[in-house]
N, C-alpha and C positions, 0 to 999 in steps of 0.2 A: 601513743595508741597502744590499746593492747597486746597482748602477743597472740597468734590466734592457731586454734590447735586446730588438727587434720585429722579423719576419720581414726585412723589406727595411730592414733598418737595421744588420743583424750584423756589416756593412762597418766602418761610421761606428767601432762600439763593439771593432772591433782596432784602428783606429786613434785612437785613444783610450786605449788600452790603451798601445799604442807609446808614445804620449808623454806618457802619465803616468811610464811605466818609463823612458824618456828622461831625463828631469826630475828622477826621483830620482837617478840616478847623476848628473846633471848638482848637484844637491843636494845631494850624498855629496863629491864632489871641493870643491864649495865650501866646504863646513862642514871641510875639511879631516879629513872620517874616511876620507876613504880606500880602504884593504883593512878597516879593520875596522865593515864592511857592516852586522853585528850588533849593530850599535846602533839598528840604525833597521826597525823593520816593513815586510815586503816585500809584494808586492802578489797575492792570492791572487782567482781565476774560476772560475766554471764555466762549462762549455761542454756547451749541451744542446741534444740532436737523436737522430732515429733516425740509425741505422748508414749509413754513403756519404753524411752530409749535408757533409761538410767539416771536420768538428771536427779529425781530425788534422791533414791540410793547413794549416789553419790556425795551429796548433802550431809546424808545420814553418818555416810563412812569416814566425810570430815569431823562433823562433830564429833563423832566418838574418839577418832582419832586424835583430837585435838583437845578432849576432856571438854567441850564447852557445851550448855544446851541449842539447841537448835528451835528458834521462833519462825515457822513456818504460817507467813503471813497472805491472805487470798484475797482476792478483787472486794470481797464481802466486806473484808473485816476494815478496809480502806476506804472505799471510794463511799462518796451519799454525795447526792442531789443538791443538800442545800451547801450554800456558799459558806465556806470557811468549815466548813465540816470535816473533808478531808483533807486539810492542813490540820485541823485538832486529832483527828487517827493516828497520820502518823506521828505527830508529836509525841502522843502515848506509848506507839511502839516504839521509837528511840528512847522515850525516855528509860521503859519499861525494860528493852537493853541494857543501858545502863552505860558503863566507861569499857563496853567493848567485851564485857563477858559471856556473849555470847551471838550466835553465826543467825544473822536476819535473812531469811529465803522468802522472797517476793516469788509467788507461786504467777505467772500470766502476767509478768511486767509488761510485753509489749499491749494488753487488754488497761491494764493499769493506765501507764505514763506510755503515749504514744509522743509521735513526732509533734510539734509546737507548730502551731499554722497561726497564719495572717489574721488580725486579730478585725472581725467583720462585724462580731456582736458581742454580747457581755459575756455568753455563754463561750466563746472563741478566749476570750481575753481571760476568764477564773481558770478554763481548764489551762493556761499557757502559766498561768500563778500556781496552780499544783504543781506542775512540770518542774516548774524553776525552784518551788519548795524542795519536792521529790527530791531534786540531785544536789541542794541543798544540804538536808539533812545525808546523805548518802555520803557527799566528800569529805564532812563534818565526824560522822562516826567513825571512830576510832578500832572499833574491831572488824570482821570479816561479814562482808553482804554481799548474799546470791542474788543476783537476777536471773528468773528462769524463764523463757521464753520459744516458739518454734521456729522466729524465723527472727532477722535482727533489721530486716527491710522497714517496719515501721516504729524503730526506737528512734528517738531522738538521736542527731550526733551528739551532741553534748554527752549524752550516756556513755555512748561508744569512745569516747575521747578520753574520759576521767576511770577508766575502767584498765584493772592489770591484765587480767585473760580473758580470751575469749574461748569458751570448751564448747567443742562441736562433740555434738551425742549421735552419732547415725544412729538408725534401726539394725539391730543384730540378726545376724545370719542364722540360719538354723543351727549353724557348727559354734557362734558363738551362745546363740541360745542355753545350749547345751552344756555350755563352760559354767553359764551362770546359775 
């Protein structure tokens, strides 16, 4: 299971984040793999809090930090009605990442990929085949993928299980308002 961060600690646990993904590329070039990134499991967070608590921001200050672009992906550019359609989404977004070069932030995971329920109709049973895609392709990619979500009550376990951190984003105080 993850490691799961606490209000006044969400600091520590990006940077922790940083340099575990540090490590592994530093890891990667030693083992002499290289470009072929896809051999080695990349490193998969959630990040939870209400809306304006920092989650993207934080995002942002990994990428940069980390030199990579950041594909910020939304319920839109995923999900459609018809069957098989969003397993072809995100296959385009993985692919379009590529061998890791760059940080995937699923903007509303829990709106996205919810919890996997008893399967009662067809409609019960494709969305439980997104789900099991979803984290699929998640465990598969080799670089770093944000889930960003407000609360983690209607993620999947499965999610929660295959995931390194977990960052809690409270709402900032006037006094840290003011920092930011």
């Amino acid at each position: 299971m993850g490691r799961f961060g606490i209000a006044k600690e969400a600091g520590f646990y990006l940077k922790d984040l940083l340099i575990q993904f540090k490590q592994r590329a530093k890891d990667l070039e030693e083992r002499e793999i290289g470009e072929n990134r896809s051999s080695l499991p990349g490193i998969s967070t959630f990040f939870v809090g209400e809306y304006e608590t920092g989650k993207t921001m934080a995002s942002e200050v990994l990428a940069n930090e980390l030199k990579l672009d950041l594909f910020r992906i939304g319920l839109t550019q995923v999900v459609n009605k018809y069957i098989g359609e969003t397993e072809k989404n995100l296959k385009r977004i993985f692919d379009a990442a590529g061998d890791g070069g760059a940080i995937l932030l699923f903007d509303e995971a829990d709106a996205l990929f919810g919890k996997r329920s008893e399967v009662k109709d067809n409609h019960d049973r494709f969305a439980n085949i997104e789900v099991n895609y979803f984290l699929q392709c998640i465990n598969s990619y080799p670089g770093l993928t944000i889930l960003m979500t407000n609360s983690t009550s209607n993620i999947d376990k499965a999610f929660l299980g295959n995931v390194r951190f977990i960052v809690q984003f409270p709402f900032p105080g006037a006094k840290q308002r003011a920092q930011i």
